[in-house]
N, C-alpha and C positions, 0 to 999 in steps of 0.2 A: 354441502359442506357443514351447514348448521345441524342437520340429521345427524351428522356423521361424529359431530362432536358429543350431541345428546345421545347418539349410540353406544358411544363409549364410554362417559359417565354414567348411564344405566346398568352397562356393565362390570366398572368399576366398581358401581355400590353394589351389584348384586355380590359379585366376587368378595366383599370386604362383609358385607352382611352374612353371608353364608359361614365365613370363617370365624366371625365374633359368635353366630350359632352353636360352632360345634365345641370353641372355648368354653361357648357358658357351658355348656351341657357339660363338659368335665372340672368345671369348678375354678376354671382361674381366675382371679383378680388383677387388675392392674391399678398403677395408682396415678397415672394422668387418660384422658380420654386420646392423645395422638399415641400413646405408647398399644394403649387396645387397638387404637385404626390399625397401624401398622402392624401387629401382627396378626390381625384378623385379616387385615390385605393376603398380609402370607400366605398363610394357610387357607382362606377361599382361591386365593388361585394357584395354589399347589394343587387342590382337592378338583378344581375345574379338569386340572391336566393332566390328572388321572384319568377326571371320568372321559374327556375326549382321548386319549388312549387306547382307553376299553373301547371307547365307541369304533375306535379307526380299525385297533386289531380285531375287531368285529366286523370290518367292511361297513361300515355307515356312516361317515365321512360323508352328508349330505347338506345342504344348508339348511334346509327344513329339520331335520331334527338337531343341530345346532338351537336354531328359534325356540325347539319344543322343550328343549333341555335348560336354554336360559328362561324361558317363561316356569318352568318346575321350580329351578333353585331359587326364582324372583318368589315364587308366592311359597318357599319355603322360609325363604329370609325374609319378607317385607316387613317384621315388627322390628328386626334388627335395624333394619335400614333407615327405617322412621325415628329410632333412637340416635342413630351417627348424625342424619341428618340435624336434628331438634337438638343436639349436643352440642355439636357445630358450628351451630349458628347460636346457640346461647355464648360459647368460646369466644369464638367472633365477634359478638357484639360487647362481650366484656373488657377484650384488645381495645375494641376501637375505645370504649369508653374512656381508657385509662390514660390514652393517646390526647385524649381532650380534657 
């Protein structure tokens, strides 16, 4: 159950990391850090459900290249990811601070 959780948040960051990738790469701005999460959420898993599309109407619908395909877009996106994260928790600890 705890895998299962950490499976999904791996994939959720991969999916949101992927999408803040191909934002930057066309130049857009946001001007709080939840308004980038969420549409980099978007658009990484729009972009996922693409590529698993191609992959099915291609017949490869397998769990293994699933695995292969999320380790690709992970070590595609992992400096994004490392930014949500470290953003995040700066965010985070700013709420709590203002709270006290």
């Amino acid at each position: 159950m705890i895998l299962d959780v950490l499976f999904l948040i791996i994939i959720l960051l991969v999916f949101t990391g992927l999408g803040r990738r191909i934002l930057k790469l066309t130049g857009f701005e946001f001007r709080s850090l939840m308004e980038e999460i969420v549409f980099s959420f978007g658009l990484g898993i729009g972009i996922a459900a693409l590529l698993v599309l191609g992959i099915g109407l291609l017949g490869g619908l397998k769990a293994w290249i699933f695995y292969i395909l999320l380790l690709i877009l992970l070590a595609v996106s992992v400096f994004d990811i490392k930014y949500i994260i470290i953003n995040s928790v700066k965010l985070l600890l700013s709420f709590v601070k203002k709270l006290n």
